[in-house]
C-alpha positions, 0 to 999 in steps of 0.5 A: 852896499847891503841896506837892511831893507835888502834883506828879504829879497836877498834871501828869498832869491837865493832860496830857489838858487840851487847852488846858492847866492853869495852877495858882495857889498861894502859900506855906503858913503857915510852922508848917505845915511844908510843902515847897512847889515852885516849877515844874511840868513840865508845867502852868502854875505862876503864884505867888499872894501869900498873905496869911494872918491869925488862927489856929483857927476864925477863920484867913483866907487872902487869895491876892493876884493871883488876879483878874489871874492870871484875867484872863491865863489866862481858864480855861473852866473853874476848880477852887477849893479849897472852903474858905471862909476863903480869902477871894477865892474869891467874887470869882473864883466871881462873875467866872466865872459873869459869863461863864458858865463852871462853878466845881468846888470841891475839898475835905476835906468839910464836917465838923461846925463846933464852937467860938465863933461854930459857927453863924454859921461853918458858915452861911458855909460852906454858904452858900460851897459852894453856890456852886460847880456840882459839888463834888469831895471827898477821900473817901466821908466828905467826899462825904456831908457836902456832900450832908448840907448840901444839894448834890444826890447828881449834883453830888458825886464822889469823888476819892480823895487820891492822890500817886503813880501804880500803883506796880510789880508787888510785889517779894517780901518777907522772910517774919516768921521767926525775926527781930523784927517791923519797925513802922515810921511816916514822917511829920512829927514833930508832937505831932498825929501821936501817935508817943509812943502808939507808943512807949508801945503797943510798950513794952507788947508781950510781944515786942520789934519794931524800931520805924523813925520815919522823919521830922523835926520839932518834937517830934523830941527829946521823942520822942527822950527818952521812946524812950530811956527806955521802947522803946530798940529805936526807931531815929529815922532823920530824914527820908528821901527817893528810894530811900532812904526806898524802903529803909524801906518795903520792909524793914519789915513793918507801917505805924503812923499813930497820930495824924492826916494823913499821905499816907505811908499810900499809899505804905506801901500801895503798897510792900506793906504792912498798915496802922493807921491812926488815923480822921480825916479820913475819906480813911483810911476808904477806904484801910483796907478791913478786909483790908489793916489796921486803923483804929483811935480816935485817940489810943487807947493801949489800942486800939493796943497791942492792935491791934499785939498781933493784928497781929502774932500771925499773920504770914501774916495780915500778908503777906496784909494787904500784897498787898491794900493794894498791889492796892488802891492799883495799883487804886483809888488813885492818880493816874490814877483821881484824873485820871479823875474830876477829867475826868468833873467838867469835862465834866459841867461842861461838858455842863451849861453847853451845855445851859444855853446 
């Protein structure tokens, strides 16, 4: 799949490609709710027929088209997503490596398989990862899994999952005086994201801070409801986009992510502000440095309302938070850096397979 939020990355790597990028994605599972793009400016877009069939542990993806579109494209180098349930994969690595040209894997990381038929399921995977010549992982979490199941230190890097590039200098910020605290949360409203812990965590607050959730979905009208009756002071803003969610950012004083996913984290980050942020996948280990927010267990009511209770205690403090996280992302974070290392791993890549020639 192609989400939009893709985009910019896409195009700016292919940018320093000398002979140009071509991306083959196809449409994600309607229940994952992403917006997928249909062109990029700059790189090549070839649309893939996916095929998607079971669900859970056992989900399988088939990308109708890939052999063709490898034959038309002919790519010295290609970048797969490291995850063995798409099926193709291994027809696409072999035609690779029949010509002798390097395979990259991208992916979360190889976290630990529970569930029917775990060993069987965390074989296949380990058996499929080792397939590829060097492996890109999302955070420093991911990058420790895939050397835990046996790829050499030297075939991982880290490229942290960015969306936007350095954002602009930071733009002052009404200080938290005399006025409610602004918490504010955007992402899709699903049950995995844990807005309701938000809610109930601010209804156990001695002060009453606005509450924004910006962003539509499933669960939207529960939460709607049990906001009605236990914090009426959250305002539901549906989705936003442009400068118009650029609005939310920039007024608000504190960024909450309860549950998991939700690249929104970044662009919080990028606007300036301090972060909670629930463990996940391991990229919000990255994001949260200690001195720009807190990381917090997931679905911890308890541990949520007293992080809320320390954050917004000292609002100085707070201030402090958001400068950090915005230098980070202007540092660290961002599509460049993202750019930088995906070219450090095809020109090891390549070097690699000169020297093997």
């Amino acid at each position: 799949m192609l989400p939009s939020y893709r985009a910019p990355f896409f195009d700016r790597l292919a940018e320093v490609c000398q002979g140009g990028l071509s991306v083959f994605a196809g449409e994600a599972r309607s229940e994952e709710a992403i917006h997928s793009i249909d062109r990029l400016e700059v790189a090549h877009y070839s649309m893939a027929r996916n095929l998607h069939f079971l669900g859970g542990p056992f989900y399988i993806c088939l990308q109708l088209g890939l052999m063709k579109w490898l034959d038309d494209w002919d790519p010295e180098i290609l970048i797969l997503e490291a995850n063995p349930r798409c099926l193709f994969n291994r027809a696409a690595i072999r035609w690779m490596k029949h010509r002798g040209r390097p395979v990259i894997g991208w992916g979360l990381g190889a976290p630990t398989t529970r569930g029917a038929m775990a060993s069987l399921r965390r074989l296949t995977r380990e058996n499929a990862l080792r397939r590829f010549d060097l492996l890109i992982a999302y955070s420093s979490l991911g990058a420790e899994q895939y050397q835990a199941i046996g790829m050499p230190e030297n075939r991982v890097l880290v490229a942290p999952n960015a969306v936007s590039p350095p954002p602009p200098p930071l733009q002052e910020r009404a200080p938290l005086v005399n006025r409610p605290a602004r918490l504010l949360f955007v992402g899709r409203l699903q049950e995995r994201k844990r807005v309701d812990l938000l809610l109930r965590a601010c209804a156990q607050l001695e002060t009453t801070p606005d509450l924004w959730v910006v962003g539509d979905g499933p669960a939207r009208a529960m939460l709607e409801r049990l906001a009605r009756e236990i914090y009426p002071r959250a305002n539901f803003a549906g989705p936003q986009h442009g400068h118009a969610l650029d609005w939310f950012f920039d007024k608000a004083d504190l960024f909450v992510l309860p549950g998991t996913g939700g690249l929104a984290v970044q662009q919080a980050m990028a606007h300036g502000l301090p972060v909670i942020v629930a463990e996940g996948d391991g990229t919000q280990n990255d994001l949260v440095a200690g001195d720009n927010g807190w990381l917090m267990a997931p679905s911890d009511l308890h541990a949520l309302t007293e992080t809320l209770r320390e954050a917004l205690a000292d609002p100085k403090k707070l201030h402090e938070m958001g400068v950090k996280s915005h230098r980070l992302v202007s540092e660290r974070y961002n599509i460049n850096t993202m750019v930088q290392v995906f070219v450090k791993a095809m020109n090891e890549c390549n070097k690699k397979t000169a020297i093997e020639k």
